[in-house]
C-alpha positions in Angstrom: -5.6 42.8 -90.1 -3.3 41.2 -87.3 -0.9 38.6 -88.3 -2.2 36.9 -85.7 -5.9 37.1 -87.3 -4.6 36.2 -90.8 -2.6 32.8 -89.3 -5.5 31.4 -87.3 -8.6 31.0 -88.9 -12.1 30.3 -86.9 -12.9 26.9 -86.0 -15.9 25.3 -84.2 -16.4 24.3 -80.8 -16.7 20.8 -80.3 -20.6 20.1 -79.6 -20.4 18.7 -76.6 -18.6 21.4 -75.0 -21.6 23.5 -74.1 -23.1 20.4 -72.4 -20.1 20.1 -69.8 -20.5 24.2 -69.4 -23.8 23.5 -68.7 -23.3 20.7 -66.3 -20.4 22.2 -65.1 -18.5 19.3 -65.8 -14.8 18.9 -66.3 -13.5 16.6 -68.9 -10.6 15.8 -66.4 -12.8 14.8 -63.8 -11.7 12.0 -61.1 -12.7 8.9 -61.1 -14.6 7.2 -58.2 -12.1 4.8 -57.3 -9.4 7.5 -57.9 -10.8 9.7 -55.3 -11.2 6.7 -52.9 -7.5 6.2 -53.6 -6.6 10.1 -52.7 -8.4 9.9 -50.4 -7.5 6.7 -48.2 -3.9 7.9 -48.8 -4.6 11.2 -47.0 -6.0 9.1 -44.4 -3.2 6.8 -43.4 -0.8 10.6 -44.0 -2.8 11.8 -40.8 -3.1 9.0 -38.8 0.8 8.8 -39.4 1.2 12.5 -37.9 -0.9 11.7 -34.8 0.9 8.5 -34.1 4.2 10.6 -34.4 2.9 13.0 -32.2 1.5 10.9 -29.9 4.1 8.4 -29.5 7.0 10.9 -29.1 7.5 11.0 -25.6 8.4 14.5 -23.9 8.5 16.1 -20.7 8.2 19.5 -19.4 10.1 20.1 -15.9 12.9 21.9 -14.2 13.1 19.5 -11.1 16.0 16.5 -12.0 14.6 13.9 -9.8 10.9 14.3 -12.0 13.5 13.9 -15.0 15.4 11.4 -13.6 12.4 9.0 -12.6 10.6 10.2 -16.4 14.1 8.6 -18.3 14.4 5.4 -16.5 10.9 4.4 -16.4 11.2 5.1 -21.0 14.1 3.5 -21.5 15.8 2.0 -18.2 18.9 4.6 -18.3 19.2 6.2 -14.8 20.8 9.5 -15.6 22.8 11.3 -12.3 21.3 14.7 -13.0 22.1 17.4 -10.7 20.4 20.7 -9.4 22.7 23.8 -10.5 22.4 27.5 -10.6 23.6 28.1 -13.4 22.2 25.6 -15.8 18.5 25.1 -15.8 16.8 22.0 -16.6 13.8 22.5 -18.9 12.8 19.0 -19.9 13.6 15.6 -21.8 12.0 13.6 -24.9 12.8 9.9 -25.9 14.2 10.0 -29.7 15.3 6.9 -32.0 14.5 3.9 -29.3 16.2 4.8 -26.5 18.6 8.2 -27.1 16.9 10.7 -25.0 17.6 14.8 -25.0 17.7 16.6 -22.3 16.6 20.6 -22.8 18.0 22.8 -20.6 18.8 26.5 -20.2 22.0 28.8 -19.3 21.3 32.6 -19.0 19.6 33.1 -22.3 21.0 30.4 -23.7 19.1 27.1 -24.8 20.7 23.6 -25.6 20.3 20.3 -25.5 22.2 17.4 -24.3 21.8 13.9 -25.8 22.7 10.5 -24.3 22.6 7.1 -25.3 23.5 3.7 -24.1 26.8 2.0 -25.2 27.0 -1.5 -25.3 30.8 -2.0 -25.3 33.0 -0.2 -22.9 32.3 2.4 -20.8 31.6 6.3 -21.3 31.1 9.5 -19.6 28.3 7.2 -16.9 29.8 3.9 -16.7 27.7 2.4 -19.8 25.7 6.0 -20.6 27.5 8.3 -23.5 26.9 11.7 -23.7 27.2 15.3 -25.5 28.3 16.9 -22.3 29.4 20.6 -23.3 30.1 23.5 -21.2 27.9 24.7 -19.7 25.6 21.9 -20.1 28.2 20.2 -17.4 26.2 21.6 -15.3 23.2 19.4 -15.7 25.3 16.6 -14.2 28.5 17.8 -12.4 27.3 20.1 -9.6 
């Protein structure tokens, strides 16, 4: 005989337990208002996606002025951009109340470029400041 055998000795299934086979019931089974609960949280998680979505504004161009007129009329900044040939715009999205990105393109390179307001002082556009990099110069020095 296994030692395993000669340790363990038979024992009897509870009596109910064919019943839930039967039934195909679980004896971990959720309650009603659980469920509800799960499910009502699942809910609001999706609704939270599509607002984020939704209310994430971003736009898709390479022509400055449609950029330019896109960024003041989110958040009142009117950002100098210029047309280059070496540094192609590719679009802009508003992030964190009033910070927008601007996307852009050099050779087959990507970036982006982020500007904010400043309250006190001035920066790189009077009261704009802003992660200007080579080449991304480009986007506003011509």
């Amino acid at each position: 005989m296994d030692i395993l055998e000669q340790s363990l000795g038979r024992v009897e299934a509870p009596a109910e337990l064919w019943d839930r086979v039967l039934e195909g019931r679980s004896s971990r089974r959720v309650s009603a208002p659980h469920r509800r609960a799960w499910i009502a949280a699942l809910a609001c998680a999706a609704a939270a996606m599509v607002w984020a979505m939704v209310n994430t504004p971003s736009l898709r161009s390479d022509d400055p002025a449609v950029v330019r007129e896109w960024v003041k009329a989110r958040t009142g900044m009117d950002v100098p951009l210029a047309r280059s040939q070496s540094v192609r715009l590719t679009g802009a999205r508003v992030v964190n109340s009033g910070r927008i990105e601007l996307a852009y393109r050099a050779g087959d390179r990507a970036g982006v470029v982020t500007i904010s307001r400043i309250e006190n002082g001035r920066a790189h556009w009077g009261a704009l400041a802003v992660d200007c990099q080579a080449p991304a110069c480009g986007l506003c020095h011509s």
